[in-house]
N, C-alpha and C positions, 0 to 999 in steps of 0.2 A: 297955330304957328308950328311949321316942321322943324323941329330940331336938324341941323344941320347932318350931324353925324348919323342918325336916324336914316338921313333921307338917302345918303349918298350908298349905305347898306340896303334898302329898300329898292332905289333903282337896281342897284347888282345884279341882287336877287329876283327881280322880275325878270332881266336884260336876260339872267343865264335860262329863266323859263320861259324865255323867246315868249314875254309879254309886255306890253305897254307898260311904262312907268306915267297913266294918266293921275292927273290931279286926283280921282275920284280914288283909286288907289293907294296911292299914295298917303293921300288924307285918312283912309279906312285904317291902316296899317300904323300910322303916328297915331289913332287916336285910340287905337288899342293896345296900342306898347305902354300909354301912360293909363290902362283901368286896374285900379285892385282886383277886381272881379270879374265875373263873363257879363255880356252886355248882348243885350237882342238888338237885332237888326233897327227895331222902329224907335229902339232907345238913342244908338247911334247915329241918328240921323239928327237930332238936337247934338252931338257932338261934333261933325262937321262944318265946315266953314263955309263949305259950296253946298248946292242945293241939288242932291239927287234923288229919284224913283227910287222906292223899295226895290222895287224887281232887279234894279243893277246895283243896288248892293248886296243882294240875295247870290245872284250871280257873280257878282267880285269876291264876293265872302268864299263862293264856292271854289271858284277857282284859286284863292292862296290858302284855304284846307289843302286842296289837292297840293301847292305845292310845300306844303309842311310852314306855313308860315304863318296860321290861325288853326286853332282847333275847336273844333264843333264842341259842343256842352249840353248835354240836356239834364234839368232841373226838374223840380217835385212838380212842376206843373206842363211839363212836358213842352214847354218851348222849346226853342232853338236857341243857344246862346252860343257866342264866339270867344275865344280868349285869345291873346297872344300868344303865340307854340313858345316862345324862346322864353318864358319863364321857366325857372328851376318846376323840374314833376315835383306835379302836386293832388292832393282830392280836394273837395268841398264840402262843407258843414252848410244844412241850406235850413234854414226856421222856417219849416211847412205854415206858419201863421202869420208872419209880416213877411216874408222874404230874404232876411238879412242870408250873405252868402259871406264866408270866412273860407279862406283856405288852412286845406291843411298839408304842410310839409316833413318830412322826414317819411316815405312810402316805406312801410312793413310787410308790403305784401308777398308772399313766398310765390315763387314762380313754379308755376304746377310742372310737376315730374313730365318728363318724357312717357313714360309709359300712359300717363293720363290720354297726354295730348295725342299720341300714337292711336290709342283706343278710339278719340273721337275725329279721328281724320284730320288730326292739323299738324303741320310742320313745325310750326312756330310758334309766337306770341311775340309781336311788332310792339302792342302798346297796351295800356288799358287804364279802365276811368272806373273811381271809384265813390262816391256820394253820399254822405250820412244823409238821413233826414231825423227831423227832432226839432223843439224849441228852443230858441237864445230863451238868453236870463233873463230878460225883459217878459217875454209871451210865457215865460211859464209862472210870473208871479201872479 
C-alpha cells in the first residue's frame, strides 16, 4: 500500500526527472522508504505488490540512483544493495557470519584536505560510504 504523501512526493520527483511515475516505480521507491536496511534487488521483489522482471527493477533501481533518490550499497559479500537516499547519512555495521546489517549514524569522518585531493586529481568529494565488517553479539558467542 502507498502511503499517500509518499506517493504524491515520488511522482514530483520523477515528473521533474521527466520520468514516468509507473506502478513499478512507484511501488520500488514506497517499499524502500519503509526498509531499516539496504535490500538487494531479488529481495525486493517479495516486497512488491505487482509482479516484475529482475532486469526492470535492476534498471528502475538504476535510474532513481541516478536521480539521487536510492543509493547503491555494497556489503561483505559484494552484492548490490539499494537504500533509500532521503535517509539521514549514515554507515553500516554488516556481521560477515549471518548478515545482520545495523546502521550507523552520527558520520565522524574528517573531509580530506584540499592539498590531498589537489595531489590526486580531484575537485571535490560529492559523497562517501563507509562499512565496518565484524560479528554481531550473537556470531561471536
Amino acid at each position: 500500500m502507498i502511503c499517500n504523501r509518499h506517493n504524491q512526493e515520488f511522482r514530483i520527483a520523477l515528473r521533474q526527472a521527466r520520468l514516468k511515475a509507473t506502478p513499478i516505480r512507484l511501488g520500488m521507491l514506497e517499499a524502500f522508504a519503509h526498509q531499516p536496511k539496504p535490500v538487494s534487488i531479488r529481495d525486493l521483489t517479495a516486497r512488491l505488490p505487482q509482479s516484475a522482471d529482475v532486469v526492470t527493477l535492476y534498471r528502475n533501481a538504476e535510474s532513481l540512483c541516478k536521480l539521487g533518490l536510492l543509493n547503491r550499497v555494497r556489503l561483505w559479500d559484494k552484492k548490490e544493495y539499494f537504500e533509500f537516499a532521503h535517509k539521514a547519512h549514515h554507515h553500516h555495521l554488516v556481521c560477515t557470519s549471518c548478515g545482520k546489517v545495523s546502521d550507523v549514524g552520527d558520520c565522524k569522518v574528517q573531509i580530506i584536505p584540499n592539498k590531498v585531493l589537489k595531489t590526486a586529481g580531484f575537485a571535490k568529494i560529492k559523497n562517501h560510504q563507509l562499512e565496518f565488517f565484524g560479528l554481531c553479539k550473537q556470531c561471536n558467542n
